[in-house]
C-alpha positions in Angstrom: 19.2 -10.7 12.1 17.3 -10.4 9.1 16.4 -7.3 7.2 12.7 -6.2 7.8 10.2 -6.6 5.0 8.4 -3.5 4.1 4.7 -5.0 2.0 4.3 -1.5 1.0 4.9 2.0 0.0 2.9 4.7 -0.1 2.6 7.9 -2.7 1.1 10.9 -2.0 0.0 14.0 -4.3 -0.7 17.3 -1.2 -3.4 18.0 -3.5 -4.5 21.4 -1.8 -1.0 22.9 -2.1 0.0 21.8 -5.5 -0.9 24.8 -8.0 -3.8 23.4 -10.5 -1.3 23.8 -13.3 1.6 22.8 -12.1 1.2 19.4 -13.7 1.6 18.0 -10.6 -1.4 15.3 -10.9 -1.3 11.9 -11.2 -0.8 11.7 -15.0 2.7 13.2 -13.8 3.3 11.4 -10.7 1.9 8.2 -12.2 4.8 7.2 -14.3 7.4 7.6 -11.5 4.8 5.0 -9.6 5.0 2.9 -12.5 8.7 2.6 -12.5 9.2 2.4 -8.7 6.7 -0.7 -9.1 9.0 -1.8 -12.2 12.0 -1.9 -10.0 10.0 -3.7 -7.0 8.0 -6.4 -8.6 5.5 -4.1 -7.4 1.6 -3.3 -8.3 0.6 0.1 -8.4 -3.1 0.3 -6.6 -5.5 2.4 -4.8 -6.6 3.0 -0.7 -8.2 0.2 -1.5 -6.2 -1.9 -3.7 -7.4 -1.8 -6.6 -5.2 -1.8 -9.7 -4.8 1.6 -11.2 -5.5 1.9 -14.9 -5.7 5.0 -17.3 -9.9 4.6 -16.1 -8.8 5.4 -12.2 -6.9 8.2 -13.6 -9.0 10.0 -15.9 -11.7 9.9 -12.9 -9.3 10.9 -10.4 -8.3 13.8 -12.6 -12.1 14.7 -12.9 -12.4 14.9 -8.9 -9.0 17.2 -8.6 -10.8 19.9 -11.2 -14.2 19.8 -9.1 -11.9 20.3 -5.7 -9.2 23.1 -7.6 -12.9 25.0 -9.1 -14.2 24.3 -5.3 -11.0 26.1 -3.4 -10.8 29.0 -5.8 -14.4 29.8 -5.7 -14.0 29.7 -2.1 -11.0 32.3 -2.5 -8.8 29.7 -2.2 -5.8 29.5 -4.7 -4.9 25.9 -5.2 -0.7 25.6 -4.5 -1.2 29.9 -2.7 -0.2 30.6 0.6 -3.9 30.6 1.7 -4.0 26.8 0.3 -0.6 26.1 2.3 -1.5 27.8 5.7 -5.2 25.8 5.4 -4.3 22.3 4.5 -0.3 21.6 5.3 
């Protein structure tokens, strides 16, 4: 019997309970995308499947600082316990 085919592989950043500083973004996780795609023949893309570029990051970077500023002014400390007992 053959081996099953997997057409995909999904990365995920638990944005709400990864500390604001912790350089824990997608600049950080990008690279190990990019060399996990390397090794599979792989393209590294979007929900939607779009390519992601160094544009898609520096906009997705923009939208984590509106949502970190968001949670804390809510009294919510991005990566805290609060963040962890809300989200996860």
């Amino acid at each position: 019997m053959p081996a099953p085919v997997c057409d995909r592989v999904s990365l995920e950043l638990d944005v709400p309970a990864t500390c604001a500083g912790s350089g824990a973004s997608t600049t950080a996780v990008r690279p190990w995308a990019i060399k996990l795609g390397a090794q599979l023949n792989a393209r590294i893309v979007d929900d939607n499947r779009r390519p992601i570029d160094s544009q898609s990051v520096a906009a997705i970077e923009a939208q984590l600082a509106k949502l970190y500023e968001d949670m804390r002014s809510a009294g919510i400390d991005p990566g805290g316990d609060r963040a962890r007992r809300l989200y996860v």
